[in-house]
C-alpha positions in Angstrom: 0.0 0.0 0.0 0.8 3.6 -0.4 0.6 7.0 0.6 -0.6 9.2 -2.2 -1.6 12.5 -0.9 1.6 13.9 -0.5 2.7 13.1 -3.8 5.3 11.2 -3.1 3.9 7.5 -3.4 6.0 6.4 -0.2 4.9 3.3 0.7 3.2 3.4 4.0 5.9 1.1 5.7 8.7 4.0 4.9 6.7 6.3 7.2 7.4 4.1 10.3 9.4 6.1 12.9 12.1 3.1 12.5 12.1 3.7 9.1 13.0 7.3 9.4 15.3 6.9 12.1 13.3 8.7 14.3 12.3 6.2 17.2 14.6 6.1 20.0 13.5 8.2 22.7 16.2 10.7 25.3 14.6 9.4 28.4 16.1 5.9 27.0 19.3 7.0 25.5 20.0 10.6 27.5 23.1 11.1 25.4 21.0 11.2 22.4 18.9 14.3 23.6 17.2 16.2 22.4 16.7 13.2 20.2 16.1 13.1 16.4 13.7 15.5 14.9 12.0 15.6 11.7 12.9 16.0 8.7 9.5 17.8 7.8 6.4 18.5 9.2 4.0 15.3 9.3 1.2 13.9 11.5 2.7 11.8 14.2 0.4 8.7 14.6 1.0 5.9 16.4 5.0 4.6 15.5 4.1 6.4 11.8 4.8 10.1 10.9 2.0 10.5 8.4 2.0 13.9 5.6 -0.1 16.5 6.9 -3.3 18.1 5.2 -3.1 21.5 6.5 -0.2 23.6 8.8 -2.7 25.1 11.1 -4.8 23.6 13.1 -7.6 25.9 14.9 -8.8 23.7 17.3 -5.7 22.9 19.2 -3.3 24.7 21.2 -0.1 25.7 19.4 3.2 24.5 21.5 6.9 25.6 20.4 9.1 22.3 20.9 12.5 23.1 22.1 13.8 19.9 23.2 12.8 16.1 23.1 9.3 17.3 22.6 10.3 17.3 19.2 11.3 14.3 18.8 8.3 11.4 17.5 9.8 8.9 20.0 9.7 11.0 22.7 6.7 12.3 22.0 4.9 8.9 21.8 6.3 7.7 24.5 4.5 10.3 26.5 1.4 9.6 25.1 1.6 5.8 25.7 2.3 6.5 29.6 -1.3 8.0 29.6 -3.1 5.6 26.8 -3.6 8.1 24.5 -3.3 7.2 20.8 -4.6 10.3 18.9 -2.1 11.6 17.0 -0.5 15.1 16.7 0.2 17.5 13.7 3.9 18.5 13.8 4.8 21.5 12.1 8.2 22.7 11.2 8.2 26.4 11.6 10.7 29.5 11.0 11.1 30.9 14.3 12.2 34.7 14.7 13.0 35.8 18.7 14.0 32.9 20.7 16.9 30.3 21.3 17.6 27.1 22.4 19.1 27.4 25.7 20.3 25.1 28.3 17.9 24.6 31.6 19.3 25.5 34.6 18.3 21.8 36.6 19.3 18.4 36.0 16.6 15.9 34.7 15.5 12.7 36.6 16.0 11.0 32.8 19.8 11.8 33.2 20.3 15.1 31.0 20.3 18.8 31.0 17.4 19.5 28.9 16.7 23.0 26.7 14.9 25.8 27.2 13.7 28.8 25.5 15.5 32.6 25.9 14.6 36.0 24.3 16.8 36.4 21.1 15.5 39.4 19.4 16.6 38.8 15.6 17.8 35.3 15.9 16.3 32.5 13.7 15.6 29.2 14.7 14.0 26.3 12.6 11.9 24.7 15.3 8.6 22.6 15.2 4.9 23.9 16.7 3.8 20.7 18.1 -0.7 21.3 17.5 -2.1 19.4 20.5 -5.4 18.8 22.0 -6.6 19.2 25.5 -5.7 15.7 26.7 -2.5 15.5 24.8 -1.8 19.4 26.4 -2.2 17.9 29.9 -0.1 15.0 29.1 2.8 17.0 28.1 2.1 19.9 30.9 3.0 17.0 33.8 5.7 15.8 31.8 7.0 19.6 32.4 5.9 19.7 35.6 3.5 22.5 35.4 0.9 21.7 37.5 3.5 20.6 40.5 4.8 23.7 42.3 7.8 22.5 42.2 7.8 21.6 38.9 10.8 22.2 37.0 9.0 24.6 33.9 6.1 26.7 33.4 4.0 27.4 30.1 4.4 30.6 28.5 2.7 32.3 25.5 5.0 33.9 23.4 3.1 36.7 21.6 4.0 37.9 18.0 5.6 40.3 17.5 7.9 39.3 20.3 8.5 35.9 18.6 7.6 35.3 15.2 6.4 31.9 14.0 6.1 31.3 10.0 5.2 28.4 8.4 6.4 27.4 4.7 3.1 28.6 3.3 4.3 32.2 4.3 1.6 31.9 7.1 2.1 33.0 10.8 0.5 32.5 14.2 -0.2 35.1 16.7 2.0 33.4 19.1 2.5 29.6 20.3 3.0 28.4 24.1 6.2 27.1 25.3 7.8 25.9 28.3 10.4 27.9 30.4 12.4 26.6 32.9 11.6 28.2 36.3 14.9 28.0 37.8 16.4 29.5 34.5 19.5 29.1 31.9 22.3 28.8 32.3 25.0 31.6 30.7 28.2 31.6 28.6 30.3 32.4 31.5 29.7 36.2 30.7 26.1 36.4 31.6 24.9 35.4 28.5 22.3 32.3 28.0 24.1 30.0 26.0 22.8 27.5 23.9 22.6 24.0 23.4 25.2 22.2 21.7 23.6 19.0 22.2 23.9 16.4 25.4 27.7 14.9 24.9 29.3 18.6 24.1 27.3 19.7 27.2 28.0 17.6 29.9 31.5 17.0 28.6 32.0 20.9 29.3 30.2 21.4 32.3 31.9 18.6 33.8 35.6 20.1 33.1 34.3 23.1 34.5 32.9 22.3 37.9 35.4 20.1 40.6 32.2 20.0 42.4 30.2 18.5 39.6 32.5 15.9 39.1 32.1 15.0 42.7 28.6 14.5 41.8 28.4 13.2 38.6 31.7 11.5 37.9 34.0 12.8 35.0 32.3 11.5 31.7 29.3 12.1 30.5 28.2 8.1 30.1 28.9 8.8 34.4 26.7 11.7 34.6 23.8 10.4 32.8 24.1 7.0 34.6 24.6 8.6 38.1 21.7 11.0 37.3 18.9 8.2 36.4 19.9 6.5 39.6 19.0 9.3 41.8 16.3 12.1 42.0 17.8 13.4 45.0 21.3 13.8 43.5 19.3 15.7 40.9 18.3 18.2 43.0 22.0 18.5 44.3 23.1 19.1 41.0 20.7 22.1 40.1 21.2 23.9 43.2 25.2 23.8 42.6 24.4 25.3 39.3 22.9 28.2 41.1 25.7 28.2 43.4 28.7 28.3 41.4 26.6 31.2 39.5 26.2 29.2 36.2 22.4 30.8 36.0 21.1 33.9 34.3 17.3 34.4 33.4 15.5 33.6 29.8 14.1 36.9 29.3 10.9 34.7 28.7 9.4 35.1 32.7 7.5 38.2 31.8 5.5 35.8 29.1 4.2 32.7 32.2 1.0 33.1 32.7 -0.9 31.5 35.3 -2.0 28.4 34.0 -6.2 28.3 33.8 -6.8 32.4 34.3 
C-alpha cells in the first residue's frame, strides 16, 4: 500500500518512525537528547509520521518544541504512559525571537534539557507541536506544570515578540512554550548560551565544575548514569548550578501566565 496525498507515493511502511530513524526516545538513550527530529512536518500517529493536510490547526493549542518534545519517540512515548493514541500535527516552523538554551536543573531522565531565551533577531528552525486538550495535559506533567515544584512553566510567546512562519508564508499570533523556572544557564559572561547538544554539554560542564564531578563522575556516560539512579542527586546538581553562578534568566518570565486564568 501507499501513501498518495503527498505526492510522493512512499509506501506506507517508509513512514514508520524506525524507518526514518526517528524512534529512540532521550529518556532511553540521555546522550541522544534532544533526540532526532523531523525531517518535515508530518502527523505523528501511532509509531508512523504521516503527511499532513493542513499547517494550522484551529482547534488545538499551538506549543513551540525546544527539546525532546520534538522528537516522534519522545513524543509517543509520552502519550503511551497515559493511553492516549490520537495523533499530533507537527509543524516545522521559521522561528524569529528565541533560542535554544540550556535549563538550569538536572533531569531525573539523566540530562540537561533546553529551554527557551529572548533572542531578538535570531532564527531558529523549530517545530509547533498542534495538541489537544488531553494531549496538552499530558505533556504539561511531563513539564511539571501543575507541581509547584515543577521544573518549567507554560508561557505564551506573543507575536511580534516571537515570530512563527510556516512554509506557506503563514504565521501565528504566538505559540505556548515551556520555560524553565529556575532559568538558563550563561556563557560564563552572563549570556544564555545555547545548546550544543547532550555529549558537548556535559563533557564541558563537567571540566568546569570540581564540584560537579564530585557529583556526577567525570564523563558524561557517568553523569547520565549517576543521574537516572537518583532524583535526590538531581536536585543536588541544580542547586550547585545556582551556586557556582552558572544561571542567568530567559528573558521569557515576563511571558508565564498562570495556567487556567
Amino acid at each position: 500500500m501507499a501513501d498518495r496525498t503527498s505526492g510522493s507515493w512512499l509506501p506506507l511502511r517508509g513512514r514508520t518512525l524506525e524507518a526514518l530513524g526517528l524512534t529512540e526516545a532521550p529518556r532511553d538513550h540521555p546522550l541522544l537528547y534532544p533526540g532526532a527530529w523531523p525531517s518535515d512536518s508530518g502527523l505523528l500517529d501511532g509509531d508512523r509520521l504521516l503527511p499532513l493536510d493542513r499547517l494550522v490547526h484551529d482547534d488545538r493549542v499551538p506549543v513551540l518544541a525546544v527539546g525532546s518534545n520534538a522528537c516522534p519517540g519522545q513524543l509517543r512515548h509520552k502519550m503511551e504512559e497515559f493511553g492516549i493514541a490520537s495523533p499530533i500535527p507537527m509543524v516545522r516552523a521559521r522561528v524569529t525571537g528565541i533560542e535554544v538554551g540550556v535549563s538550569a536543573h538536572v533531569s531525573r531522565m539523566g540530562y540537561v534539557s533546553a529551554s527557551p531565551f529572548h533572542a531578538p533577531g535570531r532564527v531558529r528552525e523549530l517545530f509547533v507541536t498542534w495538541l489537544d486538550a488531553e494531549q496538552l495535559a499530558v505533556i504539561d506533567a511531563s513539564e511539571g506544570v501543575p507541581v509547584p515544584g515543577g521544573n518549567y512553566d507554560r508561557a505564551w510567546l506573543p507575536a511580534p515578540t516571537v515570530r512563527i512562519e510556516f512554509a506557506d508564508g503563514s504565521t501565528l499570533p504566538g505559540a505556548f512554550a515551556y520555560v524553565n523556572r529556575h532559568g538558563v544557564l550563561h556563557d560564563g559572561a552572563g549570556t544564555p548560551r545555547t545548546h550544543p547538544g547532550q555529549r558537548p554539554l556535559l563533557t564541558e560542564l563537567l571540566l568546569g565544575s570540581a564540584r560537579l564531578r564530585e557529583l556526577f563522575g567525570v564523563t558524561a556516560e557517568e553523569f547520565c548514569a549517576r543521574a537516572r539512579a537518583d532524583a535526590m542527586l538531581c536536585e543536588r546538581g541544580t542547586r550547585l548550578f545556582a551556586e557556582e553562578k552558572r544561571v542567568t534568566a530567559s528573558g521569557l518570565e515576563g511571558c508565564v501566565r498562570v495556567q487556567g486564568s
